[in-house]
N, C-alpha and C positions, 0 to 999 in steps of 0.2 A: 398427685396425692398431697393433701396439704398437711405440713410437718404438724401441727396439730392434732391430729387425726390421732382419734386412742389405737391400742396396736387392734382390737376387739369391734373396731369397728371401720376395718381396712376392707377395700372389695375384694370379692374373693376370686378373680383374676388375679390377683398379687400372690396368692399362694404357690406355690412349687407345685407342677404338676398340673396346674388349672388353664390358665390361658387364656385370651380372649372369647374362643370356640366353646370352650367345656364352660366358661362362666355364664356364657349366654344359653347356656342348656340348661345348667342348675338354676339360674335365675329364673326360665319359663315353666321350669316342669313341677321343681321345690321348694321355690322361692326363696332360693339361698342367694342372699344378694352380697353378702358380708361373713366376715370369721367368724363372728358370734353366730348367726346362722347357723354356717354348718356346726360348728360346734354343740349348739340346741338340739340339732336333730339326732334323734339317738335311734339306736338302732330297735328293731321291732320284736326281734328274738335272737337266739343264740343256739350257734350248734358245739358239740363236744367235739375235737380235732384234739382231745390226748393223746390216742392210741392211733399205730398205725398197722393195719392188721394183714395177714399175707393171705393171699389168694388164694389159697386151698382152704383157708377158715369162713369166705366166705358165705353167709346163705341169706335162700330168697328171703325169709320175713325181716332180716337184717334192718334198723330207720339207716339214717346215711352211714358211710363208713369213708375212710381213708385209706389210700394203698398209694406204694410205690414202687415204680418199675420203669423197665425202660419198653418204649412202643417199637414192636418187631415186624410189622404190618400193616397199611394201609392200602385201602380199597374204595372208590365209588362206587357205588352200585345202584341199579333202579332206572326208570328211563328218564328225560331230560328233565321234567316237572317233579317227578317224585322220587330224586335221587335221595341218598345219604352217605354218610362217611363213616365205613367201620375200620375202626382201629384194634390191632390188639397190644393191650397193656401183657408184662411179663414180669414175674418177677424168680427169686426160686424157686418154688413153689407151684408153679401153675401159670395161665392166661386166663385173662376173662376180655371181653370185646366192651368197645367206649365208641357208643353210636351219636352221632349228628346229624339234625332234620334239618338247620341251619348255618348258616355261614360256613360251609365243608370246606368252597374251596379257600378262603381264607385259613381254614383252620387247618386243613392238609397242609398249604403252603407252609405252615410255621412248626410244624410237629418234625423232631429231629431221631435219626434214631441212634445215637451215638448218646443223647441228650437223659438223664432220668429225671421221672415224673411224679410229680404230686397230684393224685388223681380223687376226687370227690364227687359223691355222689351217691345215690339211692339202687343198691343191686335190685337185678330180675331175672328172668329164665326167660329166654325166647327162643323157641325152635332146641329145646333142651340145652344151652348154653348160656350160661350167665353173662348180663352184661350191664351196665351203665348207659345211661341214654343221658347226652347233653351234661357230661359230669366238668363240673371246676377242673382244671386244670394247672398249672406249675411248674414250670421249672422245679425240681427237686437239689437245689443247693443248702449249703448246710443255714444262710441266712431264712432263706424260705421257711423251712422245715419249724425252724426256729418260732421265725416270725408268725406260721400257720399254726403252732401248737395251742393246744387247751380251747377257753371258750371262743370260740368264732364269733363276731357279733354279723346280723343278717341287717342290710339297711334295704327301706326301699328302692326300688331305683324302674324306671319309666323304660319304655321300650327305645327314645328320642336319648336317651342317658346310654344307654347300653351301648348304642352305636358311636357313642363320643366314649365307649371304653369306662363309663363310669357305672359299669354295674356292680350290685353288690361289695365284689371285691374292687374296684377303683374308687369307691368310697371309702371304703377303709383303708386303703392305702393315703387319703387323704387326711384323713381323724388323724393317723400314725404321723402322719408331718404336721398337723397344724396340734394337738394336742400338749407334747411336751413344751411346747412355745408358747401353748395359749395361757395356760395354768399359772403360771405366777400374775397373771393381767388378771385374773378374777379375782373379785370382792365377795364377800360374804355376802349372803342375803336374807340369814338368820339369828337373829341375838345369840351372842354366847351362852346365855341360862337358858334358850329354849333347847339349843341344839345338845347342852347338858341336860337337862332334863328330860329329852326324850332318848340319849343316847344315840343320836345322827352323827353321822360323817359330814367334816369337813365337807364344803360347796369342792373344793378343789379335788377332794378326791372321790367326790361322787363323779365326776364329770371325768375323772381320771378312770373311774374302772367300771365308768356305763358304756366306754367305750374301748378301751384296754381291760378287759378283767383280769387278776392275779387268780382267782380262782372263783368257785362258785357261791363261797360267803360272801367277799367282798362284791361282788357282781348284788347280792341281794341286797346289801347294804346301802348300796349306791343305789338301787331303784328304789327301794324305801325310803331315803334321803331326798331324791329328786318328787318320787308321787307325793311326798307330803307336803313341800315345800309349796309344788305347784297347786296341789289342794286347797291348802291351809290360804293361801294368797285370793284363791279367789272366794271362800268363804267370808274371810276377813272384808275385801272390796266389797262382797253381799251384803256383808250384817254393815258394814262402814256408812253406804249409803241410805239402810234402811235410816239408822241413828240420824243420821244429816237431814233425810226428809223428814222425820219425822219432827228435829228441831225447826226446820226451817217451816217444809210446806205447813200449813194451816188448815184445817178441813172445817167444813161445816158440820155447826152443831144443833144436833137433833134429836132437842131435847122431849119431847110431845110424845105421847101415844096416845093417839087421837081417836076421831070418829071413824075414819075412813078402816084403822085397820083393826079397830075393836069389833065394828060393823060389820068386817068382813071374816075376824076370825070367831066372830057367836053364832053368824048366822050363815056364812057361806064356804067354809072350808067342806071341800068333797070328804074326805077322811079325817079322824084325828090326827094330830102330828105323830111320831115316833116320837120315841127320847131323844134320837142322836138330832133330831130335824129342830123339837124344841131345845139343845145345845145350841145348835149355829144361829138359829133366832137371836139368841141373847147372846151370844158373842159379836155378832153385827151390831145389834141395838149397843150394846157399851164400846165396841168401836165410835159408831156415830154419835157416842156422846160428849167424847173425851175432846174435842176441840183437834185433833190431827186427824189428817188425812187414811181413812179404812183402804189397807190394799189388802184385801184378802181371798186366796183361794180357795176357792168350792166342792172338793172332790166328793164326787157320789157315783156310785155305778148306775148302771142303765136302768131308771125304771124304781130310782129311790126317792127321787121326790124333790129333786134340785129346781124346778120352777116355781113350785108351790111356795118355797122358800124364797126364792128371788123376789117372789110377788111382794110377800110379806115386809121385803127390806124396801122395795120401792112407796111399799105404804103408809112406811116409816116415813119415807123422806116429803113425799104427798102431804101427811099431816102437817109435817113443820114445812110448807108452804114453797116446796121445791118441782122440780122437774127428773123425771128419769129416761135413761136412755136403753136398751137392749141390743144389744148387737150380734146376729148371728153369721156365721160363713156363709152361707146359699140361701137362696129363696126361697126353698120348699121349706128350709129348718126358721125361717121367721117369720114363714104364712103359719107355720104347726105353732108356733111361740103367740104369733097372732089370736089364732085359734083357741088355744089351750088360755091363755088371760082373760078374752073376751068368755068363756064359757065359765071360770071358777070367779069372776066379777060379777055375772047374771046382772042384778038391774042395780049395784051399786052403782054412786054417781061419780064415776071414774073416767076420762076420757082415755081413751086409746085411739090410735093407729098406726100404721105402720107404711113403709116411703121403702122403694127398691128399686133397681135399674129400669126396672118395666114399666112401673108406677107411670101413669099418664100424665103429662103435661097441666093439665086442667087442675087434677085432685090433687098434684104437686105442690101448685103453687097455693089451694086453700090450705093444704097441710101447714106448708111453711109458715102460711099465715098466722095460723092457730099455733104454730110452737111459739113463734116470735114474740106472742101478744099472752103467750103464758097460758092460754085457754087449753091445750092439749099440753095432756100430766103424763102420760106414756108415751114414746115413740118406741118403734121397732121397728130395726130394718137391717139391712148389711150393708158391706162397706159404703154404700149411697150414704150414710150420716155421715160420713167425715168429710163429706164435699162444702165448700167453700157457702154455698146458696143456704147451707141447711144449719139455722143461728136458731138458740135458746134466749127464750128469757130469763131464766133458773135454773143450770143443769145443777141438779145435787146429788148423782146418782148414777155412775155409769156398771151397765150390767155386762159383760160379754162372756158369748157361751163359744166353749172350743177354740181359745185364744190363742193358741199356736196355730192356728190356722190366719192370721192374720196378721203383716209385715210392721216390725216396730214402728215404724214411718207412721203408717198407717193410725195404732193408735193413739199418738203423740199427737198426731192431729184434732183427736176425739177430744184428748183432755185441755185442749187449748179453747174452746169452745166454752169455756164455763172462767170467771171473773177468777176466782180461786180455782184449786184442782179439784175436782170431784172425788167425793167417796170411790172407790174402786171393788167391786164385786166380780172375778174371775170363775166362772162354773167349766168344770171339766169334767167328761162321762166317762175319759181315759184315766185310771186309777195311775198316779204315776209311783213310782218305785220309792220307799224314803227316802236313800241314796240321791236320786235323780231330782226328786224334791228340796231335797236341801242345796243343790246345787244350781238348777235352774231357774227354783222360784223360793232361792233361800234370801227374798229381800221379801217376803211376803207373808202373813199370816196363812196358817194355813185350818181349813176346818173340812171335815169331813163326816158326810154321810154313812154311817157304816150298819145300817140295817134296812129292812126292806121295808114298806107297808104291808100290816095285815093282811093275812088270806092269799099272797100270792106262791104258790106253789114252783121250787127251781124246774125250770126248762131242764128237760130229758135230753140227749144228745146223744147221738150212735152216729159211728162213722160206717156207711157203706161203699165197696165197691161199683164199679157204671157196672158191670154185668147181671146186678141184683137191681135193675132201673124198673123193673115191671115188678117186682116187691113192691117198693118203693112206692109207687103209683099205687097201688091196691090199696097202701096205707093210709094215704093222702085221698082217696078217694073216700074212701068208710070218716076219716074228719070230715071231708065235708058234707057227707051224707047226714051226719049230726050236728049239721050247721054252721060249724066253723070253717074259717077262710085260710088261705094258704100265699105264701111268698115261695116264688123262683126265683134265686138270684143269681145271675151270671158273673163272669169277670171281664165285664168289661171296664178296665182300672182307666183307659187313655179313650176320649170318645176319636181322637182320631186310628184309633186301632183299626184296621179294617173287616180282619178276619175277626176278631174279637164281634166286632159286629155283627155278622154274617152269621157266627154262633149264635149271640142272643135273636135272632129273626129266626133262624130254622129250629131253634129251640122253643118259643114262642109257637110256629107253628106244629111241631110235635107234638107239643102242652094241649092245644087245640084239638089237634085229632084224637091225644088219648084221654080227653074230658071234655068227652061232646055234649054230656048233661049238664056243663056248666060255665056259668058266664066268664071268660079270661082277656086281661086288657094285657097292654105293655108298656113300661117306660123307660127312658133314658134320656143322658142329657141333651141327647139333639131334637125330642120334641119340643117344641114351642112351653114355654111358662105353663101358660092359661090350657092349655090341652094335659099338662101331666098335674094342675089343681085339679081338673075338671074328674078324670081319673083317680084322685087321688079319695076326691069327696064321693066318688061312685062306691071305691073299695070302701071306706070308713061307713057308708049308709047299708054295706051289707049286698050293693046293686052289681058288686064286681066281687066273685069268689077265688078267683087265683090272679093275684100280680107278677107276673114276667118283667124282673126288672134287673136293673145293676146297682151297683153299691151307691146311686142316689138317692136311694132309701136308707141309706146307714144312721144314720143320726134324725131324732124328730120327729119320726113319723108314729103315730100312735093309732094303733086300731087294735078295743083289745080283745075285739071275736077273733083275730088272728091265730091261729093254734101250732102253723105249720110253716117253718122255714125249711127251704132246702138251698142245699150252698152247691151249686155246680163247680164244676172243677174248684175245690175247696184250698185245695195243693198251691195253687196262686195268692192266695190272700194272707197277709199277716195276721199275727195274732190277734191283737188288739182288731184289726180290723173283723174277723170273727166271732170275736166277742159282741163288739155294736150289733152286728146281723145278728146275733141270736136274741138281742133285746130289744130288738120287734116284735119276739112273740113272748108271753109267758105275762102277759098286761093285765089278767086277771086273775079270777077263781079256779078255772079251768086249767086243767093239765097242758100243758103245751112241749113243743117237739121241734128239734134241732137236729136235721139230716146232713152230714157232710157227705158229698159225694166223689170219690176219686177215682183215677184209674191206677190198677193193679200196683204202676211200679212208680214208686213214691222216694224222691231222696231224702238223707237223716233229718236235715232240717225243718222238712215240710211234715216228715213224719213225727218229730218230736210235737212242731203246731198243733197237728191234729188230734195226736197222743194226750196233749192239754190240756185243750178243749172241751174233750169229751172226760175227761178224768174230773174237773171241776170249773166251779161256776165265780168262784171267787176272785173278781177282777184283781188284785193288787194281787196275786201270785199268778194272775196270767202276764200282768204286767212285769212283773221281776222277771216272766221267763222269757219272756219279750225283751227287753231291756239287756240279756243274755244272749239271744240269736240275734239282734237288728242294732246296737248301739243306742247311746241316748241322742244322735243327731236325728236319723230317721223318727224315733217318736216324739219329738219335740220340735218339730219342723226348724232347729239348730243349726243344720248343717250349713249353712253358706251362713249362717249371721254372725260366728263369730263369739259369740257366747259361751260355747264351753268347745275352745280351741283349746284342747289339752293334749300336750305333745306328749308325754308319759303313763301319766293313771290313768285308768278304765273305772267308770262310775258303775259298771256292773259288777268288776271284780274287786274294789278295791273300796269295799262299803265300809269296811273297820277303820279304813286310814279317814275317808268322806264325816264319818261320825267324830274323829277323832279329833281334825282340824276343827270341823265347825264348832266342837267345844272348847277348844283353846284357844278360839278368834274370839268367840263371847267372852271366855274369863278375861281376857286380855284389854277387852273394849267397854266390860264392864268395869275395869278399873279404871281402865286412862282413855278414856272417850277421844281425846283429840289426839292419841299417840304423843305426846310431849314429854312421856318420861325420857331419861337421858337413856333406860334400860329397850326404851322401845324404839331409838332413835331409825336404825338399819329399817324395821319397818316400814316408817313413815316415809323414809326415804325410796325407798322398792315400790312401794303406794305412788306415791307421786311420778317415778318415772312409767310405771304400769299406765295412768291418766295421761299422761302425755303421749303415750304412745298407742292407748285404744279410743281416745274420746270418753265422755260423761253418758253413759246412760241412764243416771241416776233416776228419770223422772220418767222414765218406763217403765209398766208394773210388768 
């Protein structure tokens, strides 16, 4: 180790108690490579270890408790594969039994009875006798006792950790040795007037009693301390480089409201706009006029009008003599985008087409042609436009619908494809949470759709049981005896699922036999492209009256004789992802109807889903409630990118601190844009090693 070397960033093999063995565990499993590491990682909860209580106070509904005693009996029992290990703990007062499903004979081995014990864990009744299953254990010495009292903090720890002895508590016996060491090595990482003015704890003694509490003020203190710090930092890095690109990058200006989109909005808009739809109009159009680069988000729920507006901004860019692009995840969602342009254009003189994996070789290469030479004003496609072959003469415009659905890399690419960086227009049909908006797309303007068009009536939604499936059917039969069409949708979430498939086939044929008066196709991702369009233009023509499908129809698909969703095993599917299935139907004047179907015994989670659902229709409160059962990784397709690695706050719980920071990163940036006050110095500095140690994503919207 080179003398060099700060003590905070020593490997943490060098610690007391670690080793070669145990470092190479922590390194694979928690990516604790160094002191600072472990020291960052903090623990996830905390249990109370004040009280230690005697064993005739024991009872069942009891959360965990503490006892001690000394162990009067030990027993294996069970045949060779399903043994266990019952102990009895003793104290004056009573026995209660401390059972093991695992590691017995090790644990028999070391269990003394001359020895007393410090025994934890969650009581029960089993066969009328109280007992402990798999409880912490202790030597009961007076340092123990000591050392185990008050808050307990709970760290993670892997099944590969446990065996090397680092579970929960060998973690913490770790904190206990490298903490009092570590603490005079750390630096502040917040100005003294902010940390006065919001009334925070010293960095030293958050980190001192996030992982030692003195009690359960200072324990709150210290996470309040740390959630803000870690918030406030990445809000600040958010609005930082919003400021930076907006000084540096350049947008094109688009200055024009020309023929194409005056043209199109006297004489060819399907509907009036809404107010909120003519909001984001003009909030786009004075983006693109201001000379920087538009990165602005699109949120609108299912069926509010978010293309008809994209159209509008590519029209914009059309007249002032540009190029646009649209970019959706799947094929079926930029044939419906295809589709949906080409129909609300009618005989305007607008070129469109659209380039996909499938796209033939032939029609490819004229495509290409015609973007190159500037003649095609629209493309649409998926990920196929970011390919190397596929060059603009003018891109001034790039649209992409469902953007967490596709890998920063990915669109880094798109924007490179254009001389300067293109306008940025982001549509999402997933309402996302304030919270989670200010954090994952707090470098972005953000605009939102928040009414519906005229005349459309909210989707109905009843949760039924499978044992009411011929109700059910009776319901969906009498729709479509009055002409409307019907969605079955399965869960098949993985097309390599196998059983999942075998489901949607024998369900399919069910469907079949119990509507033999009417026409029924099926789709999923393993038919052929051109076979689930083929299918798909039968159902829109009214030629196919019930679809048998899977969540390939979630997003895009538009048919609005559709009256009737049914969500088979409903219990499977996220919320948000219930939400998109129900806004397939409800596309008209017509009443329409959202069946969740489940079987009897449902757990809390799935039943709260459901509960949701069916209670209301309002995407940004199913979102929040989503955002509460799934995290912000799962709906922001975050989780491996690195983005909101946030070792302490929760963006779902921790909304008042989320609001708080992002207001005190703007006052602070709207003062001193470059951080150079001597008051902002610690800042800038914390910025800076932050950049060096994640990379720039700045030019990723």
């Amino acid at each position: 180790m080179n003398a060099g070397t700060s003590f905070l960033e020593t490997p943490i093999e060098y610690l007391k108690g670690v080793g070669p063995q145990r470092a190479e565990a922590l390194k694979k499993e928690l990516s604790i490579n160094t002191f600072s590491d472990l020291l960052h990682f903090y623990p996830f909860r905390y249990v109370d270890r004040t009280r230690f209580y005697k064993i005739k106070e024991v009872k069942e509904e009891m959360p965990y408790i503490q006892l001690c005693g000394k162990i009067t009996r030990t027993e294996i029992l069970g045949e060779k594969r399903r043994q266990r290990l019952v102990a009895e703990l003793t104290d004056d007062t009573g026995t209660i039994e401390l059972v093991w499903f695992q590691g017995i004979k090790w644990i028999n081995k070391t269990l003394s009875p001359v020895t007393d014990y410090i025994v934890f864990g969650k009581p029960a009744i089993f066969n009328g006798k109280y007992n402990i299953s798999h409880p912490s254990i202790e030597a009961g010495t007076e340092e123990n006792k000591e050392l185990l009292k008050g808050l307990q903090p709970v760290y993670s720890a892997t099944e590969l950790l446990k065996l090397k002895g680092l579970d929960s508590s060998g973690i913490l016996r770790l904190q206990r040795t490298l903490v009092p060491q570590a603490l005079k090595h750390l630096d502040e990482t917040l100005p003294a007037w902010l940390i006065e003015k919001l009334h925070l704890l010293p960095r030293r003694e958050a980190i001192r009693h996030i992982h030692l509490p003195a009690n359960n003020e200072m324990l709150m203190q210290a996470q309040r301390r740390l959630k803000f710090e870690e918030l406030f930092y990445l809000q600040i890095n958010l609005l930082r480089h919003k400021v930076l690109r907006e000084q540096a990058v350049k947008g094109y200006i688009f200055p024009r409201v020309g023929d194409h989109f005056n043209e199109f909005y006297n004489n060819n808009l399907p509907f009036p706009l809404t107010t909120a739809q003519k909001r984001v109009v003009k909030e786009i159009h004075r983006d693109m006029g201001t000379g920087k680069q538009m990165n602005r988000l699109l949120q609108g729920d299912v069926g509010s009008g978010k293309t008809l507006v994209a159209l509008l901004s590519m029209l914009l860019a059309i007249d002032n003599g540009y190029q646009c692009c649209l970019m959706a995840p799947t094929e079926i969602l930029a044939m419906q985008h295809y589709a949906t342009l080409k129909e609300f254009l009618g005989n305007l003189s607008v070129e469109v087409d659209i380039i996909t994996g499938s796209t033939k070789k032939s029609g490819r290469k004229k495509i290409l042609e015609k973007l190159g030479a500037g003649v095609l004003q629209i493309i649409i496609g998926t990920h196929a436009l970011v390919e190397d072959a596929v060059k603009f003469n003018k891109l001034g415009l790039v649209v992409i619908d469902e953007q967490h659905r596709f890998g920063v890399e990915q669109r880094a690419r798109l924007w490179q494809k254009s001389e300067a960086v293109p306008h940025v227009l982001i549509m999402t049909a997933t309402p996302i949470p304030r919270t989670l908006a200010m954090t994952f797309y707090g470098d972005l303007n953000v605009s939102v759709i928040d009414e519906m068009p005229p005349g459309r009536k909210p989707v109905k939604t009843v949760h039924r049981y499978d044992n009411r499936r011929s109700e059910v059917y009776a319901f969906i039969r009498k729709e479509l005896q009055q002409g409307r069409q019907a969605y079955i949708i399965y869960p098949l979430i993985d097309e390599s699922e196998k059983n999942d498939l075998e489901n949607l086939v024998n369900g399919y044929e069910e469907v079949c036999k119990a509507f033999p008066m009417h026409r029924t196709a099926m789709i999923h991702g393993k038919i052929k492209l051109a076979e689930r369009e083929k299918i798909m233009q039968l159902f829109a023509k009214n030629e196919i009256h019930i679809l048998v499908a899977t969540t390939i129809i979630e997003v895009g698909v538009n048919v609005p004789n559709a009256g009737v969703i049914l969500i088979e095993s409903a219990q499977r599917f996220g919320l948000s992802q219930l939400h998109q299935l129900r806004g397939r139907v409800g596309r008209s004047a017509y009443q329409s109807y959202c069946i969740l179907m489940t079987p009897f015994k449902l757990g809390a989670d799935a039943r709260t889903r459901i509960d949701t659902i069916v209670r209301t229709g309002d995407g940004f409160e199913i979102s929040e409630q989503d955002l509460r059962l799934r995290g912000p990784g799962d709906i922001t397709g975050t989780q491996q990118s690195g983005i909101l690695d946030l070792k302490i706050s929760d963006i779902a719980r921790d909304g008042v601190l989320v609001s708080q920071a992002r207001i005190i990163a703007g006052e602070i940036l709207n003062e001193d844009p470059g951080l150079t006050m001597d008051k902002n110095k610690i800042i800038a500095q914390q910025l800076f090693r932050m950049d060096r140690e994640k990379g720039n994503w700045s030019r990723i919207s």
